[in-house]
C-alpha positions as a Python dict, from the first residue, in 0.01 Angstrom:
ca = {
    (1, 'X'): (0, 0, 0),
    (2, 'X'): (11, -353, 160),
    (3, 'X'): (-167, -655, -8),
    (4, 'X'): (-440, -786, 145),
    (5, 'X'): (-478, -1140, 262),
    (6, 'X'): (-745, -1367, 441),
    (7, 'X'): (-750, -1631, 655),
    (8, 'X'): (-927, -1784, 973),
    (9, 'X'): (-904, -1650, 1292),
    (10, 'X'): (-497, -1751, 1444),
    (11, 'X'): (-696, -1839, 1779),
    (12, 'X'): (-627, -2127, 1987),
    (13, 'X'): (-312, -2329, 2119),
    (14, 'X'): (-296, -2561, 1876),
    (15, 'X'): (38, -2639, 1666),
    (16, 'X'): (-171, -2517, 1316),
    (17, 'X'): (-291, -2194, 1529),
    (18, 'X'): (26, -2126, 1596),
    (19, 'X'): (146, -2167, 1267),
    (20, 'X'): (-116, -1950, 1142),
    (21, 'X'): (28, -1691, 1395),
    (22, 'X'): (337, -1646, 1311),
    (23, 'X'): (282, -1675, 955),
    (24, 'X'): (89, -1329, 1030),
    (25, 'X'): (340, -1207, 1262),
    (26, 'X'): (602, -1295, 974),
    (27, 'X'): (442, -1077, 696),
    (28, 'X'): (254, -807, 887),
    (29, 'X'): (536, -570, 692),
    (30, 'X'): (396, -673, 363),
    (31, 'X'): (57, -778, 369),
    (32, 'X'): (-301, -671, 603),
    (33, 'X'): (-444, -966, 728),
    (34, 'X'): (-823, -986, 744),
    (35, 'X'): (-1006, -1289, 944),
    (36, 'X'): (-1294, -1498, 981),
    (37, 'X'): (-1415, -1649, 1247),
    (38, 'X'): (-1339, -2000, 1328),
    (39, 'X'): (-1682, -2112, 1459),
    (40, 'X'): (-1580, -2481, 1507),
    (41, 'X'): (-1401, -2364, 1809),
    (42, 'X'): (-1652, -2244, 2033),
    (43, 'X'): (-1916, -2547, 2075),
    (44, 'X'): (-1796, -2717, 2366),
    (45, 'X'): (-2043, -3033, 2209),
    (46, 'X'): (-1803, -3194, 1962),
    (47, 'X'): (-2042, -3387, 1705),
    (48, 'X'): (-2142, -3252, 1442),
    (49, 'X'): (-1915, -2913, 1500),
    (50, 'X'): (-1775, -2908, 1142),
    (51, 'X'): (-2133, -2935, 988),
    (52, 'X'): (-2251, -2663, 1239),
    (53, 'X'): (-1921, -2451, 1162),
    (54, 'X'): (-1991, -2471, 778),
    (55, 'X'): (-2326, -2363, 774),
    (56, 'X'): (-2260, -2038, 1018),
    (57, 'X'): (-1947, -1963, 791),
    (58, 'X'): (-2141, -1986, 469),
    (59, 'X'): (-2182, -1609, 426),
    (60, 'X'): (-1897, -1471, 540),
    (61, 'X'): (-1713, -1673, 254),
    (62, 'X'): (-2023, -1557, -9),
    (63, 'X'): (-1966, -1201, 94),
    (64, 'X'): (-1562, -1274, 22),
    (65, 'X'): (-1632, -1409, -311),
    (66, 'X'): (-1617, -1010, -484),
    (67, 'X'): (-1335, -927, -266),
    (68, 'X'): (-939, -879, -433),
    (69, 'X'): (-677, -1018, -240),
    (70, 'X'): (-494, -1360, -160),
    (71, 'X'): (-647, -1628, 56),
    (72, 'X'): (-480, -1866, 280),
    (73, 'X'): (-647, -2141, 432),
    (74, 'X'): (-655, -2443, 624),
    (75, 'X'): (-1056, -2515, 665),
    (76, 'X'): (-1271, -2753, 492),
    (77, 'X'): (-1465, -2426, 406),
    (78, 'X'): (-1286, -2399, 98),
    (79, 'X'): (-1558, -2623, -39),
    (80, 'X'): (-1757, -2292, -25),
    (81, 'X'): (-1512, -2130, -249),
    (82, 'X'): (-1606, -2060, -628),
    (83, 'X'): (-1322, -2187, -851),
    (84, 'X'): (-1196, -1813, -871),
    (85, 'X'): (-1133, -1777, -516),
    (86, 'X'): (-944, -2118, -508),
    (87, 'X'): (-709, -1976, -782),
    (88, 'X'): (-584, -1685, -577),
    (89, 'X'): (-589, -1943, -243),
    (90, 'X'): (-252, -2086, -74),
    (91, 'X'): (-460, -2407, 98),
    (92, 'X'): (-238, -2532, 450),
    (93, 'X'): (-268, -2882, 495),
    (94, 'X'): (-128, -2981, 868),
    (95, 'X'): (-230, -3305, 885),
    (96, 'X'): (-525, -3560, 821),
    (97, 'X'): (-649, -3759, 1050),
    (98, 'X'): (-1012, -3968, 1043),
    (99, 'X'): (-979, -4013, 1429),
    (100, 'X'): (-1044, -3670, 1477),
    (101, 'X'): (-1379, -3637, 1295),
    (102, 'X'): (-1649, -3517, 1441),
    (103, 'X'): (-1880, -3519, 1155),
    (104, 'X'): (-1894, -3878, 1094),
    (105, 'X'): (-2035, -4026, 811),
    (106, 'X'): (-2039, -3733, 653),
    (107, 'X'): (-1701, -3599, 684),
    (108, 'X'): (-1494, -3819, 529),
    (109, 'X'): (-1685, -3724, 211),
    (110, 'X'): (-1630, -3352, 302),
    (111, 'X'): (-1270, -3432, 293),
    (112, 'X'): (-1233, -3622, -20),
    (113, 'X'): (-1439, -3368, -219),
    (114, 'X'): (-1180, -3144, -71),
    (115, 'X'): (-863, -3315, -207),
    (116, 'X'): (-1034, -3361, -567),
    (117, 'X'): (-1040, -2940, -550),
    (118, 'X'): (-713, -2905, -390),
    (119, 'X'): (-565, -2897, -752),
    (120, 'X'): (-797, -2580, -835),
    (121, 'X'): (-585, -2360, -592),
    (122, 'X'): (-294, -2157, -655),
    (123, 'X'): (-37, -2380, -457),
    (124, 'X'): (-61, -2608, -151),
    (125, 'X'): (150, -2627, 128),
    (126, 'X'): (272, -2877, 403),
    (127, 'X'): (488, -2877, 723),
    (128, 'X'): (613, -3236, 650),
    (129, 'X'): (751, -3429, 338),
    (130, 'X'): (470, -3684, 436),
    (131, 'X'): (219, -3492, 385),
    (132, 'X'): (318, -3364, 58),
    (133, 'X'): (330, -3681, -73),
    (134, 'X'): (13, -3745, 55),
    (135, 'X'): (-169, -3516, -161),
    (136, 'X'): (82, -3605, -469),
    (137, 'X'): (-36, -3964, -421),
    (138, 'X'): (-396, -3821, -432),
    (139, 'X'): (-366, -3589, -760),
    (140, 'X'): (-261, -3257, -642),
    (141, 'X'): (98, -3149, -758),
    (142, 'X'): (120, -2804, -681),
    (143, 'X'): (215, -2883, -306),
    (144, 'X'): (556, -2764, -128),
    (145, 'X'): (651, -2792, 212),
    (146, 'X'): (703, -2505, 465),
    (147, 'X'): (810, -2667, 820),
    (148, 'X'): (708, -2518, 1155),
    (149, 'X'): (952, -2256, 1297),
    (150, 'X'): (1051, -2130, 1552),
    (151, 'X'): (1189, -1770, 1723),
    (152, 'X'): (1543, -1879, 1773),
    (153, 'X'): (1556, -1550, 1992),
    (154, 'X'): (1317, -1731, 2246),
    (155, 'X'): (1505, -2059, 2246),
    (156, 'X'): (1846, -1909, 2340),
    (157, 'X'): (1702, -1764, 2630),
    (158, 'X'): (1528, -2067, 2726),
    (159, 'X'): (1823, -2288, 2693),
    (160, 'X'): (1954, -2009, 2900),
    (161, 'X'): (1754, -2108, 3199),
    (162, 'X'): (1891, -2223, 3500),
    (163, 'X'): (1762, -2635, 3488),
    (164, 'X'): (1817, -2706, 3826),
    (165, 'X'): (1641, -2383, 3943),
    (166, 'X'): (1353, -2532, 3712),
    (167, 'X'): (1368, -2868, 3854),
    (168, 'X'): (1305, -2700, 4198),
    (169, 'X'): (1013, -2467, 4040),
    (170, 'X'): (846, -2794, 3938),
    (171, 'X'): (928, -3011, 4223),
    (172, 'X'): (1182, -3261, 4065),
    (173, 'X'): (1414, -3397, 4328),
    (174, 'X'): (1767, -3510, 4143),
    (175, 'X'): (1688, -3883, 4146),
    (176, 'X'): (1396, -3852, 3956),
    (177, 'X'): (1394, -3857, 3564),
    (178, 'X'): (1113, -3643, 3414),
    (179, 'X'): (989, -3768, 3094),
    (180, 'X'): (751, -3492, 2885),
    (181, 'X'): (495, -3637, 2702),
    (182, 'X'): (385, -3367, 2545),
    (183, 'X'): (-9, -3263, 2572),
    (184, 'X'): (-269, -3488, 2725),
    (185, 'X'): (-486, -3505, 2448),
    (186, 'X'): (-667, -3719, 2260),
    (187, 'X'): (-454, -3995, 2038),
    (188, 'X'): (-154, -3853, 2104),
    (189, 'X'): (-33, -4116, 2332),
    (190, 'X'): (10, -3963, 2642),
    (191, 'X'): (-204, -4247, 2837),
    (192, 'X'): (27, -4507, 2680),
    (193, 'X'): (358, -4381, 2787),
    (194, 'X'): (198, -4344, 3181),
    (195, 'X'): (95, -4706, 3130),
    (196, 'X'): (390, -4837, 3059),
    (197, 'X'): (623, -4660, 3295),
    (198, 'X'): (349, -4691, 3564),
    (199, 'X'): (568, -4909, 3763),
    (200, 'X'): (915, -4792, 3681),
    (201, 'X'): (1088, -4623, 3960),
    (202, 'X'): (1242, -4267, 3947),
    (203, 'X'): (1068, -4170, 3630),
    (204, 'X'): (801, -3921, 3626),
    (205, 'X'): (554, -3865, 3342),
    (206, 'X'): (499, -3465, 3273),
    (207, 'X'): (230, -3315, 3030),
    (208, 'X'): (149, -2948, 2934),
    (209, 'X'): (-133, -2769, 2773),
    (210, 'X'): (-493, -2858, 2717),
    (211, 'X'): (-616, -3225, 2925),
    (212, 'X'): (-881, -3348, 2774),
    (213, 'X'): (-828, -3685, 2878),
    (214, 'X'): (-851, -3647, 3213),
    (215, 'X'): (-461, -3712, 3288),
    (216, 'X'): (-426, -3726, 3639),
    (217, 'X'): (0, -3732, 3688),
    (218, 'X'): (193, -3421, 3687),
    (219, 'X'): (3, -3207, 3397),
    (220, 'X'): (111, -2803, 3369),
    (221, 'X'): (-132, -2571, 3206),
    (222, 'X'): (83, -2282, 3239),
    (223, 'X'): (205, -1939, 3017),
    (224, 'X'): (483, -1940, 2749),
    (225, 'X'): (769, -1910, 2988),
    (226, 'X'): (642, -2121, 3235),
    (227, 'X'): (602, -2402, 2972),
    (228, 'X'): (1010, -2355, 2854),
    (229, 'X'): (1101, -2392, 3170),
    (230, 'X'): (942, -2702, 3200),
    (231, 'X'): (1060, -2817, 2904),
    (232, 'X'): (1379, -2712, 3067),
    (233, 'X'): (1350, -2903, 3337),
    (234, 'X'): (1224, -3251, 3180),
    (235, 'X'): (1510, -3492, 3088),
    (236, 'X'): (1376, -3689, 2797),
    (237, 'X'): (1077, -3648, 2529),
    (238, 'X'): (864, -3944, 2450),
    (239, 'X'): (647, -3893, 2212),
    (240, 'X'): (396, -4217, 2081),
    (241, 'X'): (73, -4025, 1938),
    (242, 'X'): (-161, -4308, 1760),
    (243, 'X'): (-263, -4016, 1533),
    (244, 'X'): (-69, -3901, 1228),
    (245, 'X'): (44, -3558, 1318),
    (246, 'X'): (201, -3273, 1098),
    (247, 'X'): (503, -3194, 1252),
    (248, 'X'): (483, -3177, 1650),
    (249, 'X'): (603, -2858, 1784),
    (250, 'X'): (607, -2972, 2075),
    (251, 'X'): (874, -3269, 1999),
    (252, 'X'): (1063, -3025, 1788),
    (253, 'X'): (1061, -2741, 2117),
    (254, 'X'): (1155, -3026, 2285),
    (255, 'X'): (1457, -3106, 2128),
    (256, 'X'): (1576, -2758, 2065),
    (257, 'X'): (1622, -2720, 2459),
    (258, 'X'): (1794, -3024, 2481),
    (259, 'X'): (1581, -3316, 2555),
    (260, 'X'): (1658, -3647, 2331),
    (261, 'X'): (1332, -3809, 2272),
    (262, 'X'): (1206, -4122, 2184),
    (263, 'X'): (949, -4076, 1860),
    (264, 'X'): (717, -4303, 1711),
    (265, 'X'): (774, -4227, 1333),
    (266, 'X'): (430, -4182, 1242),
    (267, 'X'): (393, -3917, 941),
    (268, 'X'): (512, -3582, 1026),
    (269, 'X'): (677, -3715, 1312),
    (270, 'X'): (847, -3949, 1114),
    (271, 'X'): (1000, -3692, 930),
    (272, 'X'): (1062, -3451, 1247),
    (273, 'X'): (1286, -3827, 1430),
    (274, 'X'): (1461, -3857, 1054),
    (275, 'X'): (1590, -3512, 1012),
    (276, 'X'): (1673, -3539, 1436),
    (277, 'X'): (1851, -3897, 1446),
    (278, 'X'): (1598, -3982, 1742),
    (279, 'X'): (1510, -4316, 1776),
    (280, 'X'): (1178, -4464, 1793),
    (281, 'X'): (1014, -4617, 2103),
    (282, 'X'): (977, -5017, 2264),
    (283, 'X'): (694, -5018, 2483),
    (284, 'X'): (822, -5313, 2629),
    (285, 'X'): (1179, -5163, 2689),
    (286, 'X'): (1053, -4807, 2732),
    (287, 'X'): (1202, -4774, 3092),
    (288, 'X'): (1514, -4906, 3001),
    (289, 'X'): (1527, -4684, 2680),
    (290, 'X'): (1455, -4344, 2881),
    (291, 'X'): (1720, -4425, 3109),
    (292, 'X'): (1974, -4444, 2816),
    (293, 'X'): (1849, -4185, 2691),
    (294, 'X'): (1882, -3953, 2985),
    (295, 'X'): (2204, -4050, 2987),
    (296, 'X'): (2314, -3921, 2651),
    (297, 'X'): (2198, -3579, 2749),
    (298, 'X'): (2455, -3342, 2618),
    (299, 'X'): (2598, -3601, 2360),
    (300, 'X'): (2321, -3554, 2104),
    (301, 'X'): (2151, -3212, 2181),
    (302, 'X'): (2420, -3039, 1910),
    (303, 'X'): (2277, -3252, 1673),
    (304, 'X'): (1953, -3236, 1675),
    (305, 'X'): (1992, -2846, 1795),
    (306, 'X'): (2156, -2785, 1442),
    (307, 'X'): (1944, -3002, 1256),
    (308, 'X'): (1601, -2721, 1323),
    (309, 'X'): (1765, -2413, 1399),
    (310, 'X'): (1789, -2358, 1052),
    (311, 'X'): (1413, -2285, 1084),
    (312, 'X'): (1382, -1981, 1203),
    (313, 'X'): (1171, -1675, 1178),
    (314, 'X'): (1386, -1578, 875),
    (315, 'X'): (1370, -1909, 691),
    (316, 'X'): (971, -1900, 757),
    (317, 'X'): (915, -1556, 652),
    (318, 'X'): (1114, -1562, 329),
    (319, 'X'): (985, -1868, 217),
    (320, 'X'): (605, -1767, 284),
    (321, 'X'): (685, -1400, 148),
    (322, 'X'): (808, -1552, -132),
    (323, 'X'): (502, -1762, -214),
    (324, 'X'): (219, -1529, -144),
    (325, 'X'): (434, -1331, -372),
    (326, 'X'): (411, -1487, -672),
    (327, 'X'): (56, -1568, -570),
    (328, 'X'): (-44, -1215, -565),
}
């Protein structure tokens, strides 16, 4: 008989969604998953969302409080946990980042209560060395960190790809460099990068996935495969979010299918260029910098190709199977 574990709803496209995903998908063999619904995902009005998402989840997570089982979580709704459901929770910290509060005052507050707790549950985990010492440097010690990963299976056949038959597929002539800048979304720098290449002839700024800055360049909202093979297509990653991220998936996809990138080594990201050997980013030299880049191609994809393939479906599900193990 399989264990039972909750969590939120794996739905969206965001890095932690798809985190939550596969860590399903990685231990449907051992363990049914039961959900809740992440309500802070379906107001299109952002203020006040988390308050409003709280107070609609509030009895699913009473009803949950006489249930058996293991919960792992990544919502600020473990403040409506009694100390007995914390001890039998794995929380998921991705990131933390004030810019992206919607709550505001009250938030912040919602947060720190949350890391004085954090201590109460059964371990803690993080998908970057900078965010574990984060919460070490804010009292909680049971913390370990359990990077993104990815299906190797996928890549191989991505890096498979034809590029110049994707170059034609997205309209990239030969003489033009196309620099992906990951998703056009708030703080993650994508309107910086287009500023400062704005002028620079040849090189072509590319984003994928949601817009919700109104980027008006070459932007892709397109399937899984579709999105490889741009990826596939691009010749260098640049990557200058303003927000401290957990560990872009989108720089590290990038950089398994051969782009070198330019990364601004801000938190997770910092730890993502380390463990890569990619170099961070001069605004003022950025044109100059992607050119070099571009040209070094093939000379540093082995690297940084070895450096995460390590993290693959395997890695992730032993070392999650493991800890939900001993959990349990």
């Amino acid at each position: 008989m399989k264990r039972v574990a909750y969590s939120m709803e794996p739905v969206g496209r965001t890095g932690g969604r798809v985190y939550l995903r596969m860590l399903h998908e990685a231990t449907a063999d051992d363990l049914e998953w039961r959900t809740v619904p992440d309500h802070k995902r379906t107001y299109r009005v952002r203020r006040w969302r988390k308050l409003r998402h709280l107070t609609r989840l509030a009895p699913s997570i009473r009803a949950l409080a006489g249930d058996t089982g293991t919960f792992v979580w990544d919502d600020l709704s473990l403040l409506l946990f009694t100390p007995e459901m914390r001890a039998r929770t794995v929380f998921l910290l991705h990131h933390y980042e004030p810019l992206q509060h919607d709550s505001a005052p009250f938030e912040a507050m919602l947060w720190d209560r949350l890391f004085r707790v954090l201590p109460q549950c059964a371990a803690v985990v993080c998908v970057a060395p900078y965010w574990a010492d984060f919460l070490r440097a804010r009292g909680v010690d049971n913390v370990r960190v359990i990077y993104n990963a990815f299906d190797m299976a996928e890549v191989e056949r991505a890096r498979g790809y034809d590029r110049a038959e994707c170059r034609a597929e997205f309209g990239l002539p030969s003489d033009v460099t196309a620099v992906y800048a990951g998703k056009a979304v708030h703080w993650k720098g994508t309107e910086e990068v287009s500023a400062a290449l704005a002028d620079a002839p040849g090189l072509r700024v590319i984003t994928s996935g949601s817009n919700t800055i109104g980027f008006d360049g070459a932007h892709y909202d397109v399937d899984r495969e579709r999105y490889l093979r741009l990826l596939r297509a691009c010749d260098v990653g640049v990557f200058l979010p303003r927000m401290r991220e957990g560990w872009s998936r989108c720089a590290a996809e990038a950089l398994l299918l051969g782009l070198p990138c330019l990364i601004r080594p801000m938190a997770g990201l910092g730890d993502l260029a380390a463990l890569t050997g990619q170099p961070a980013p001069d605004i003022a030299e950025l044109p100059t910098q992607i050119r070099d880049r571009a040209a070094m191609r093939q000379a540093e994809a082995k690297t940084a190709y070895e450096a995460l393939a390590r993290f693959d479906l395997n890695y992730f599900g032993n070392a999650w199977g493991d800890l939900l193990a001993k959990v349990a």
